[in-house]
N, C-alpha and C positions, 0 to 999 in steps of 0.2 A: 764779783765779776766772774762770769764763765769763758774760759780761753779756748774760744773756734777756731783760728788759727794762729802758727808762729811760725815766721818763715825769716831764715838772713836775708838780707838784704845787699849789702858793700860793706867792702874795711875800706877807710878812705885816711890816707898820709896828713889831712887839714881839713880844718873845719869847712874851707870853702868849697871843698868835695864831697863835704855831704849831701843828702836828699834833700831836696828843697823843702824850707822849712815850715809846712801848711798843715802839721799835725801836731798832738801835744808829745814832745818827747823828755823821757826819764833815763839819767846817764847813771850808769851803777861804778865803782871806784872803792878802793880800800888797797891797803897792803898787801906786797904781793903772797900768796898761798893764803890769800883769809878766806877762801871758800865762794867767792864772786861769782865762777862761772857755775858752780853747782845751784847756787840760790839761782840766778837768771834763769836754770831750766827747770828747776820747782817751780817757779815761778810762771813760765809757759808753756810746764807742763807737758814740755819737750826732752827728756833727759840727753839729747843729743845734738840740742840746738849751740848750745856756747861749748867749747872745748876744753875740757879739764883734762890738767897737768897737774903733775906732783913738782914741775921744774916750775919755782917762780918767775916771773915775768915774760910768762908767754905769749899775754895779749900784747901786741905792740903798734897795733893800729885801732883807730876809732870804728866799733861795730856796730854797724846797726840791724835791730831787729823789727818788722813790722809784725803789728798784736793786735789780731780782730780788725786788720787793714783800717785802723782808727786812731793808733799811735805807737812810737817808737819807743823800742828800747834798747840804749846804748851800752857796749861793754865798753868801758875805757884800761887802758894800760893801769895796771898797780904805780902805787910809787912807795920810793925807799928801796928797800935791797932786792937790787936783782942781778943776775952775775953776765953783767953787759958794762960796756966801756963807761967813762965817765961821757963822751961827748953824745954816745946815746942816750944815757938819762937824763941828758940836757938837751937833746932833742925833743923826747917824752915829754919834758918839763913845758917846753915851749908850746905843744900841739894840744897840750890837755888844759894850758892855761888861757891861749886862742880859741878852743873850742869852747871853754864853761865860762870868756868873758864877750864871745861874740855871737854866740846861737840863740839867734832873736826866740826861737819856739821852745823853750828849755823851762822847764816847768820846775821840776826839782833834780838836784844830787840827790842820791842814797851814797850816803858814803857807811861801807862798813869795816865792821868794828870787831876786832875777835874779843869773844865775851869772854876767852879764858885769861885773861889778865887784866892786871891794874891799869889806869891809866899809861897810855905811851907817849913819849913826848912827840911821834911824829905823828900822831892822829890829831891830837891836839892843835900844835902848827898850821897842819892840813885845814881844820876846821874855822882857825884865827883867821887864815889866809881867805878863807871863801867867807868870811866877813867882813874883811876888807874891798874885797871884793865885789860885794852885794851880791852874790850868788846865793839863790834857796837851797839851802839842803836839807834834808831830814838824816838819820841817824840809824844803820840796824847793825843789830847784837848780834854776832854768828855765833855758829856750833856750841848753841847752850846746851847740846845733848850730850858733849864731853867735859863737862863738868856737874857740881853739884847744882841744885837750883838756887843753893846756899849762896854759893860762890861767885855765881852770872848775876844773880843780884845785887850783891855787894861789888863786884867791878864795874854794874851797868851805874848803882848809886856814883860809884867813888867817882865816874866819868862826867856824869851831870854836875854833879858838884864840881870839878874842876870846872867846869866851865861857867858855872855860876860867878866865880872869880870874876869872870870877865864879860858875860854875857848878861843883858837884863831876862832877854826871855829866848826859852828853851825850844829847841825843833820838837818835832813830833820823833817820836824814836820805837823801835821794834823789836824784839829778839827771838831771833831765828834756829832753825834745826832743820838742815835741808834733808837728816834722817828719820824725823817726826813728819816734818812739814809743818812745825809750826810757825807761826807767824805771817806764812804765806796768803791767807785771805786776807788778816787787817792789810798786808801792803797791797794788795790788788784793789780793798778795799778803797782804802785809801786814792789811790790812783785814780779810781773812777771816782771819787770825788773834785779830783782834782780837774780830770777828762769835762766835768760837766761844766767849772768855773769858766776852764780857757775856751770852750764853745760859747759860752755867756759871754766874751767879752769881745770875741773875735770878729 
């Protein structure tokens, strides 16, 4: 896929203030400082479209972006530690679990994953929960560029297998280097396969 344009859109408090939902859209989410908004703009090829902080938890509203005026892409708030009140990450909690159980045009999560460690138990959870849930996600590996290839591989294994535990079958999964760029076309790729299913069915 070639990115012709990326432009924000709104931050919006609720799902119900989003853009009306007539295109295919892809919501991005992980733990806070896992590198979300730097992939978003490898990704559209915007270095200054999403807003990178070294403070985590600085998204705190639902963003959306429009990609080639043909589908969205959402920054959602991190979850887990952010250095905000408790009744704000229970705000979080409520807006982002509103949003991925009622956005009729929600095609996949990417939820990511930092490839420098072992399984976490809050990724984990995370992922249980959006089972529960019947929400699609797929799965990407960041900053494999700060680590060995040795080592992103052996945590990217050690993760699938956790979830084999529990899971019969496995998402599609990624690993990323928003200092390479790699992984950046499978997931674009990706997407426009995905772009071409939700117009088949729509």
């Amino acid at each position: 896929m070639i990115i012709k344009s990326a432009e924000y859109l709104i931050s919006s408090p609720d799902w119900e203030k989003c853009p009306t939902p007539n295109m295919p859209e892809y919501a991005f989410i992980g733990r806070s400082n896992v590198g979300k908004s730097s992939l978003i703009n490898i990704l559209a090829n915007n270095e200054k479209l999403a807003k990178t902080s070294g403070t985590p938890g600085k998204t705190v509203l639902i963003n959306h972006f429009l990609i080639n005026k043909e589908w969205y892409l959402v920054d959602l708030p991190g979850y887990g530690f952010a250095k905000r009140s408790m009744s704000q990450r229970k705000q979080w909690e409520k807006m982002i679990e509103d949003y991925l159980r009622n956005r009729t045009n929600l095609v996949t999560i990417f939820i990511l994953i930092d490839s420098r460690h072992s399984p976490q138990k809050i990724d984990i959870d995370f992922v249980n929960q959006l089972g529960e849930w019947n929400v699609p996600f797929s799965l990407v590996f960041t900053k494999a560029d700060k680590s060995t290839q040795a080592e992103v591989s052996r945590n990217v294994k050690a993760f699938l297998n956790k979830m084999r535990e529990t899971w019969e079958f496995l998402p599609a999964h990624f690993v990323t280097s928003t200092v390479k760029k790699s992984g950046r076309d499978a997931i674009l790729g990706y997407i426009e396969e995905l772009n071409a299913q939700f117009r088949a069915i729509a």
